[in-house]
One Martini backbone bead per residue (centre of mass of N, CA, C, O) as a GRO file, in nm:
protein
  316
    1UNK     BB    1  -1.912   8.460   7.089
    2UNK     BB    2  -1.838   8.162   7.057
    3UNK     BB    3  -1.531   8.012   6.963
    4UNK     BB    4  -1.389   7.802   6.734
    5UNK     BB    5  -1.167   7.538   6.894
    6UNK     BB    6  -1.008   7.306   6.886
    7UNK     BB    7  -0.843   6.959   6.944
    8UNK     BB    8  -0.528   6.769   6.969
    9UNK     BB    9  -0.390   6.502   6.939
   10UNK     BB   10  -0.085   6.380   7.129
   11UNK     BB   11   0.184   6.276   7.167
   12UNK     BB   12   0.515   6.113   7.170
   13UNK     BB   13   0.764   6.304   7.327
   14UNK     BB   14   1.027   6.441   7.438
   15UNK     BB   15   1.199   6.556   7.744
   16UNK     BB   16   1.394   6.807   7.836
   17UNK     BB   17   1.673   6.933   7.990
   18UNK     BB   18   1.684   7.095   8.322
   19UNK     BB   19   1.641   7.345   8.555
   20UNK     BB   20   1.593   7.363   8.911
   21UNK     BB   21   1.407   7.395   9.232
   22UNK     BB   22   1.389   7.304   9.544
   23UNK     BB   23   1.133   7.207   9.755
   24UNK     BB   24   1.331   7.269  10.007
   25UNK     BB   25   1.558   7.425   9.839
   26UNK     BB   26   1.600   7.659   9.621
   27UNK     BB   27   1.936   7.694   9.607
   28UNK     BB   28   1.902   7.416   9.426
   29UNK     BB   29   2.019   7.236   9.172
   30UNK     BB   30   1.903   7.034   8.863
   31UNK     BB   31   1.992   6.780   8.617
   32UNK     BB   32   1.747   6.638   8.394
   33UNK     BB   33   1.709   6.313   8.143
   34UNK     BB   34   1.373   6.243   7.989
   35UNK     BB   35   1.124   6.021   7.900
   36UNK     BB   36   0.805   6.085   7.802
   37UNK     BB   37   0.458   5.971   7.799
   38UNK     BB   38   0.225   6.105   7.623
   39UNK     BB   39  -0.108   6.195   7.638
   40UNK     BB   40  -0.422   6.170   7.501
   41UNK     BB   41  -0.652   6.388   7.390
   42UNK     BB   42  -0.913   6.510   7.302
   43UNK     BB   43  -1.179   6.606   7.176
   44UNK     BB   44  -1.322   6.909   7.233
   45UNK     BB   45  -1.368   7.228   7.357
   46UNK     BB   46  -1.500   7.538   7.286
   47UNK     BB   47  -1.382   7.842   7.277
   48UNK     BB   48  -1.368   8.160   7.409
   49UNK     BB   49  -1.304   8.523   7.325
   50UNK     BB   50  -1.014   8.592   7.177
   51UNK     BB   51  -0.852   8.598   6.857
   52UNK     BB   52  -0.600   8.603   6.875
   53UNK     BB   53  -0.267   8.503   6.954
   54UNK     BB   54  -0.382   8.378   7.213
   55UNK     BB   55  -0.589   8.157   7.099
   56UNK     BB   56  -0.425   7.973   6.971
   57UNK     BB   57  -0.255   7.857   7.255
   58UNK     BB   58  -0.497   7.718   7.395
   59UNK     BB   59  -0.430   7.484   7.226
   60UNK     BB   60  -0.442   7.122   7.256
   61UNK     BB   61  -0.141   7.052   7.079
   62UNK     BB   62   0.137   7.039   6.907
   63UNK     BB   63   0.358   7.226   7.058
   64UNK     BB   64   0.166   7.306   7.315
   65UNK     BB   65   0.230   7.308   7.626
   66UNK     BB   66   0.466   7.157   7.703
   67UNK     BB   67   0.632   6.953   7.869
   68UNK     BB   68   1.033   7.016   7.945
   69UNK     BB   69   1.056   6.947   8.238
   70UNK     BB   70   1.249   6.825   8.531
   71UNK     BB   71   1.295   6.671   8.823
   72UNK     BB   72   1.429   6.646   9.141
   73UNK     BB   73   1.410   6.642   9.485
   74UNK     BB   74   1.575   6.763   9.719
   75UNK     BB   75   1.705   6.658  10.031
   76UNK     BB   76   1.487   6.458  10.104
   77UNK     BB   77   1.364   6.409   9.897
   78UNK     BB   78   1.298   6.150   9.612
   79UNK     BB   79   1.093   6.299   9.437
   80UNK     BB   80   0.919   6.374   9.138
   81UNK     BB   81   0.925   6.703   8.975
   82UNK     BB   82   0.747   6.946   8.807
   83UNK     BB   83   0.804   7.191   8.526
   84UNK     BB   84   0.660   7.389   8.349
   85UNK     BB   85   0.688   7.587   8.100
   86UNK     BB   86   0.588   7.845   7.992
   87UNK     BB   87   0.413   8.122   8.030
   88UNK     BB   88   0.061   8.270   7.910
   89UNK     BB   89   0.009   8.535   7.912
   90UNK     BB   90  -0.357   8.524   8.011
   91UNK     BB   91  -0.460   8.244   7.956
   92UNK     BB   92  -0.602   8.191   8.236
   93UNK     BB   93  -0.816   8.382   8.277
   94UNK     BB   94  -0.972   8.300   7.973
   95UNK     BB   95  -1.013   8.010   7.915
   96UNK     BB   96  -1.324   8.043   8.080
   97UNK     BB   97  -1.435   8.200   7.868
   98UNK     BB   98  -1.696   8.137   7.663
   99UNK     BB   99  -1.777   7.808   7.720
  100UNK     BB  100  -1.829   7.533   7.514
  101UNK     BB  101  -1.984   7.258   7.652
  102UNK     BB  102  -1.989   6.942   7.648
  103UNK     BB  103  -2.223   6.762   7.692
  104UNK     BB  104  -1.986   6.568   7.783
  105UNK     BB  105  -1.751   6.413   7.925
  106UNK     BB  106  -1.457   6.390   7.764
  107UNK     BB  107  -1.305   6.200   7.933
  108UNK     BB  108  -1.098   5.969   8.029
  109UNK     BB  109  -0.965   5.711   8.201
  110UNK     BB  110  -0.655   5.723   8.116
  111UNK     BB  111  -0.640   6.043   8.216
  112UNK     BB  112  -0.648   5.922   8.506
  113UNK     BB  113  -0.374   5.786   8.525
  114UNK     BB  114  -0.044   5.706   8.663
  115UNK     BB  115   0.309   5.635   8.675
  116UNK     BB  116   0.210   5.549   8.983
  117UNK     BB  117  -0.019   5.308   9.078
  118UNK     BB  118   0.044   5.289   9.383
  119UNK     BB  119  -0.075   5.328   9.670
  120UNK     BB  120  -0.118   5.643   9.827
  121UNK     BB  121  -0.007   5.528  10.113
  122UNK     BB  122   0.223   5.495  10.074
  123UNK     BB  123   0.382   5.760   9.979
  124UNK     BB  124   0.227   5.933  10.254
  125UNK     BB  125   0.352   5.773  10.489
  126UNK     BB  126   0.511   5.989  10.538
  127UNK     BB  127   0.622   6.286  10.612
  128UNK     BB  128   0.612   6.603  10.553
  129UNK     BB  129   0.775   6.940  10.616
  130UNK     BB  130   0.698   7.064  10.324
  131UNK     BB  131   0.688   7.316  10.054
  132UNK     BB  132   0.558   7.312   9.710
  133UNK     BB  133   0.604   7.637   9.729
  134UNK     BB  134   0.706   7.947   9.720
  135UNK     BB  135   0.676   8.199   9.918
  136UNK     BB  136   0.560   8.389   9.698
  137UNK     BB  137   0.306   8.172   9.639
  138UNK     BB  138   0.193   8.213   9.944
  139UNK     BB  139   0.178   8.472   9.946
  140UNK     BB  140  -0.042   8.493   9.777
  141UNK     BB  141  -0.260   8.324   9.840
  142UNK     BB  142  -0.294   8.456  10.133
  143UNK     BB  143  -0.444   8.685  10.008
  144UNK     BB  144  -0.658   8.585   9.887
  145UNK     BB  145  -0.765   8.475  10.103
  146UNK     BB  146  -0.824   8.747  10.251
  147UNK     BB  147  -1.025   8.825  10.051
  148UNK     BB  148  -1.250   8.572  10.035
  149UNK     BB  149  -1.266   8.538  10.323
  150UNK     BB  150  -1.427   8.532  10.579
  151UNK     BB  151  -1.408   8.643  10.899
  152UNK     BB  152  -1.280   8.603  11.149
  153UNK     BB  153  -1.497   8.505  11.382
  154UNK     BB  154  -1.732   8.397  11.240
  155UNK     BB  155  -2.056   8.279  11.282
  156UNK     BB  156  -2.109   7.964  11.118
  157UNK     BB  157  -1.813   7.917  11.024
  158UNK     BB  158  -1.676   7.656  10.755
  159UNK     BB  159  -1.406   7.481  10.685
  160UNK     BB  160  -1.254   7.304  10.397
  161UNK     BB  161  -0.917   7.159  10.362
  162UNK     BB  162  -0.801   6.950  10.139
  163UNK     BB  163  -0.529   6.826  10.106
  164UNK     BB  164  -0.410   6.834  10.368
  165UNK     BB  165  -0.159   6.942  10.593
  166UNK     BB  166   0.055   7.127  10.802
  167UNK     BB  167  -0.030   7.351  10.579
  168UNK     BB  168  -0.288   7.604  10.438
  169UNK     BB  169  -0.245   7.921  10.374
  170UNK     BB  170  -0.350   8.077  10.613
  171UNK     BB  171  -0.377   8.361  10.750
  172UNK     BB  172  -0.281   8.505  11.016
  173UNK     BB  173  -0.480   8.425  11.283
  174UNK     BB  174  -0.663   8.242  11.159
  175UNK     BB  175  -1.060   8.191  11.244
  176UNK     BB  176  -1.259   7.938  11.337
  177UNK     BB  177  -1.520   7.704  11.470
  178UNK     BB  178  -1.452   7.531  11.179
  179UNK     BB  179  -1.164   7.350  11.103
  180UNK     BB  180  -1.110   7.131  10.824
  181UNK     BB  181  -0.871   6.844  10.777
  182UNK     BB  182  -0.808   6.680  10.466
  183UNK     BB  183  -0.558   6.361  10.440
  184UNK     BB  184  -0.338   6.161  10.429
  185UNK     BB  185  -0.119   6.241  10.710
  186UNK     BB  186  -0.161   6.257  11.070
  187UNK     BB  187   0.097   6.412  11.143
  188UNK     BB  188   0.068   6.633  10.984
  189UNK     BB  189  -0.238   6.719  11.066
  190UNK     BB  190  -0.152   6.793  11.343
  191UNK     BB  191   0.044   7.052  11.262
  192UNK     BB  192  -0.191   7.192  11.197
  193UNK     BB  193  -0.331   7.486  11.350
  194UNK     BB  194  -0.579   7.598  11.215
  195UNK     BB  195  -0.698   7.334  11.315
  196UNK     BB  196  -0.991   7.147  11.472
  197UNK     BB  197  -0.986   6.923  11.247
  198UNK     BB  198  -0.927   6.575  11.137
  199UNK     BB  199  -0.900   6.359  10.816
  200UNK     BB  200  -0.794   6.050  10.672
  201UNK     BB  201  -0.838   6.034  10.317
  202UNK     BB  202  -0.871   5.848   9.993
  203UNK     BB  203  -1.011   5.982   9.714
  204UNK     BB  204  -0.934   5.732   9.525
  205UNK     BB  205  -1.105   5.544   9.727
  206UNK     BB  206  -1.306   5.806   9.864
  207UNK     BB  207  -1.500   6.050   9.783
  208UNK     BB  208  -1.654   6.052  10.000
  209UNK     BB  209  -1.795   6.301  10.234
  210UNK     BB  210  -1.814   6.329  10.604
  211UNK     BB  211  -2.071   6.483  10.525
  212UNK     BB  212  -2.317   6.699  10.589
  213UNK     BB  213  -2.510   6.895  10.416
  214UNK     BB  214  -2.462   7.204  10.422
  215UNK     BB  215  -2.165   7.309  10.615
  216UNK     BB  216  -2.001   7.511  10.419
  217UNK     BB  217  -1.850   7.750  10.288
  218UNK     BB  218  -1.582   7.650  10.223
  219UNK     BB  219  -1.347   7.512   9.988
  220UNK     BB  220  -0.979   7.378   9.991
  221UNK     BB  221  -0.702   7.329   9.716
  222UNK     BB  222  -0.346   7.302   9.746
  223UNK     BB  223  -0.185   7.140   9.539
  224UNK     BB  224  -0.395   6.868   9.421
  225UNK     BB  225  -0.598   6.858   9.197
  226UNK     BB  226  -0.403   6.637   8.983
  227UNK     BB  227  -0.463   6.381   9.201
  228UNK     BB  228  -0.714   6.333   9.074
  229UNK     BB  229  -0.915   6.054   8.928
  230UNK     BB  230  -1.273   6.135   9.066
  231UNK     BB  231  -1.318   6.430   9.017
  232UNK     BB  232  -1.643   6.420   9.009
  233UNK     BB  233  -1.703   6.311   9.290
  234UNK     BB  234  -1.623   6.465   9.440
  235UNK     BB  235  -1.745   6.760   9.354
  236UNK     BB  236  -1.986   6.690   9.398
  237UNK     BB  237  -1.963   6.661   9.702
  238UNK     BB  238  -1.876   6.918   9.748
  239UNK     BB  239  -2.178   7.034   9.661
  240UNK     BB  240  -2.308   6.927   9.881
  241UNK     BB  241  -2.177   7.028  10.126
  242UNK     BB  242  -2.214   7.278  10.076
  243UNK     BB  243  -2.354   7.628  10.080
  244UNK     BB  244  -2.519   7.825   9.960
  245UNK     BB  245  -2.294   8.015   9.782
  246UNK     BB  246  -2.049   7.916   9.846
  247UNK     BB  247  -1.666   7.813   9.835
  248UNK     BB  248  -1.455   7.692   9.581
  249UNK     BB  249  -1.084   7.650   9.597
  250UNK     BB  250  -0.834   7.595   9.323
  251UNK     BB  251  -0.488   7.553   9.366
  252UNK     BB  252  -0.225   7.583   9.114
  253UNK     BB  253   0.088   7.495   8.970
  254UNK     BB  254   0.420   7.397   8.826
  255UNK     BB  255   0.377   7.161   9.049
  256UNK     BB  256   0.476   6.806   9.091
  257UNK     BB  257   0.416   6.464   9.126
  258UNK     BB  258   0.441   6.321   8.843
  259UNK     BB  259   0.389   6.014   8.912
  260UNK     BB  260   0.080   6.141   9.069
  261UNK     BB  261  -0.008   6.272   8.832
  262UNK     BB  262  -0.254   6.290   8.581
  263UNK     BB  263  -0.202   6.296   8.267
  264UNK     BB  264  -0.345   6.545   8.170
  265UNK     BB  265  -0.131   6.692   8.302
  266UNK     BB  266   0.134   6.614   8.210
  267UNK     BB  267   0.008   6.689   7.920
  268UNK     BB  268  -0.010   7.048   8.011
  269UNK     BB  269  -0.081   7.351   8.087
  270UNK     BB  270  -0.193   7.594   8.261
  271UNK     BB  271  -0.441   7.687   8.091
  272UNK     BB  272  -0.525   7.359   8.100
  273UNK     BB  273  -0.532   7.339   8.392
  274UNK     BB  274  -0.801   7.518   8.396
  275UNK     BB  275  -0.970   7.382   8.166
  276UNK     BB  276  -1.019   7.161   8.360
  277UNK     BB  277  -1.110   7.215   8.627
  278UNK     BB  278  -1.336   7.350   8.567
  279UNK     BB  279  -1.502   7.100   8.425
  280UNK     BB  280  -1.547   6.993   8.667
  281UNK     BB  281  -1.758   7.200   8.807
  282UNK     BB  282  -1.952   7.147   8.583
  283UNK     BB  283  -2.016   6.829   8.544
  284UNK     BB  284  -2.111   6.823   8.827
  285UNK     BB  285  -2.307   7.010   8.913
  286UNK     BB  286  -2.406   7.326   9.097
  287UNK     BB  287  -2.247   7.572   8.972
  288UNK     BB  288  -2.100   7.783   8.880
  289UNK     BB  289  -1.918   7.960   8.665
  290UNK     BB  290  -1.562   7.934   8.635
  291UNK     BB  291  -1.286   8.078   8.708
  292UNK     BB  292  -0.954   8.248   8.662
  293UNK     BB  293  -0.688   8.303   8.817
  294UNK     BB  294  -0.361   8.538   8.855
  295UNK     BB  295  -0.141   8.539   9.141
  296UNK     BB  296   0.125   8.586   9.008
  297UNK     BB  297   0.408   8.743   9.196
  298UNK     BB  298   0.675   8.684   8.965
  299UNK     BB  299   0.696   8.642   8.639
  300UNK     BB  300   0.934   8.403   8.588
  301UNK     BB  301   1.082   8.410   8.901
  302UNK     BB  302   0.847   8.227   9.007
  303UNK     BB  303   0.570   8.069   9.138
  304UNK     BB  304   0.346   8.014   9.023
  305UNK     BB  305  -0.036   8.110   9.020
  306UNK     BB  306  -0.368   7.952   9.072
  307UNK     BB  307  -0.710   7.987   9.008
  308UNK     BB  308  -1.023   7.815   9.079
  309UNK     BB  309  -1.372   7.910   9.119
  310UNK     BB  310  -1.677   7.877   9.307
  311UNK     BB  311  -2.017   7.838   9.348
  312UNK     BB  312  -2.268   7.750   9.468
  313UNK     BB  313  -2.611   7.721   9.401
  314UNK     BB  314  -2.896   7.857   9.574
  315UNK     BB  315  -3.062   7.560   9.432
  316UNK     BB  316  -2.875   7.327   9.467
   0.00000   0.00000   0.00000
């Protein structure tokens, strides 16, 4: 029976002064101080689970799982990214089970608000040929990947890349007949091999995906979800163009342009951005329940890794 627990909403707090490696170079290190706006949570859903240790951490209150560091990306990169607080040992796995979801979508418009709220298309304008996690977390997610993806050169197998770069940290050597992506720029996505074809859009102004029915098999998005305003509207296109039974993967580590990421995300640590994830899923409506993965590749020394993802339901 699932725990009642509810979430209290954070204040604003100042976020401490910390040091971090450069995402385009690991062996850089800066030190930054900064005040950030921290975003009001709403009171949402119960969690289920465990009630010991663990369960209390998973609340969204004060003083709980908040951004403690900030970053400046060192390189060519002039943008800020974000470092998140300690990790909650099991708690990412944990968060999706047995959760009892509000009747409605708790979030609100606010809560999707962005901290640079210029277009996106100015930010995306030049290309990065840079890796936004560092290689150990490359490597967990491939390997993952390897795991659950259909076999290289299956017949009738399509699989959308999301919010695609020029690389997509999928298998070596891995083939489809029709592998797409879609991204902010054109650059980048001509560079990216494992693609068959690639499509440039901005999901924050144009949710709808330029595709029939029920042609994907996968559909990928990484470090990527929490850039987005339409969340629902996207997911939901998400399950329309699956084909029943599909898989869509959601991975996401605690590194970010903070100033594009979403308020809610910013201000709430990795548990608690697995059961955001999740409630797309949920609230889109047409998927199983989503589930939730830790695929951190050395705990505390690299960069996490995390998954959060589902299948369109065969009736949907």
């Amino acid at each position: 029976m699932a725990s009642r627990l509810g979430f209290s909403k954070l204040h604003s707090l100042p976020l401490l002064a910390g040091s971090c490696s450069s995402l385009s170079s690991p062996s850089v290190t800066c030190i930054v101080s900064t005040i950030c706006h921290i975003s009001k949570l709403p009171k949402i859903w119960k969690l289920g689970g465990r009630r010991n240790k663990l369960s209390r951490r998973l609340i969204l209150s004060a003083g709980v799982s908040l951004w403690t560091q900030f970053m400046s990306m060192a390189g060519n990169l002039n943008e800020k990214s974000l470092i998140a607080s300690a990790r909650q040992n099991g708690a990412v796995e944990e968060v999706l089970k047995n959760v009892e979801w509000p009747e409605q979508f708790p979030f609100k418009d606010e809560d999707f608000q962005r901290f640079d709220a210029s277009p996106d298309s100015l930010f995306y304008e030049s290309p990065r040929f840079v890796t936004h996690i560092d290689d150990y977390a490359i490597a967990a997610l491939t390997k993952y990947y390897s795991e659950v993806f259909p076999p290289s050169n299956t017949p009738g197998v399509s699989i959308l890349d999301m919010c695609s770069s020029w690389v997509s940290h999928y298998p070596a050597g891995y083939k489809q007949d029709r592998i797409v992506g879609m991204g902010m720029n054109g650059d980048e996505l001509k560079r990216n091999p494992v693609l068959t074809d690639y499509i440039v859009q901005d999901l924050n102004i144009n949710p709808k995906l330029p595709f029939e029915d029920d042609s994907f098999n996968v559909i990928t998005n990484v470090v990527s979800v929490d850039y987005l305003t339409k969340p629902i509207e996207v997911f939901k296109e998400m399950c329309r163009i699956l084909k029943p039974g599909g898989l869509a993967i959601m991975s996401f580590s605690n590194r970010c342009f903070w100033t594009k990421a979403i308020s809610i995300w910013t201000s709430t640590g990795d548990a608690e951005h697995a059961l955001i994830v999740g409630s797309y899923f949920h609230y889109a409506g047409g998927f199983e329940p989503p589930q939730a993965v830790d695929i951190s590749p050395n705990p505390g020394r690299s960069d996490p890794m995390y998954v959060v993802y589902s299948r369109k339901l065969s009736t949907a």
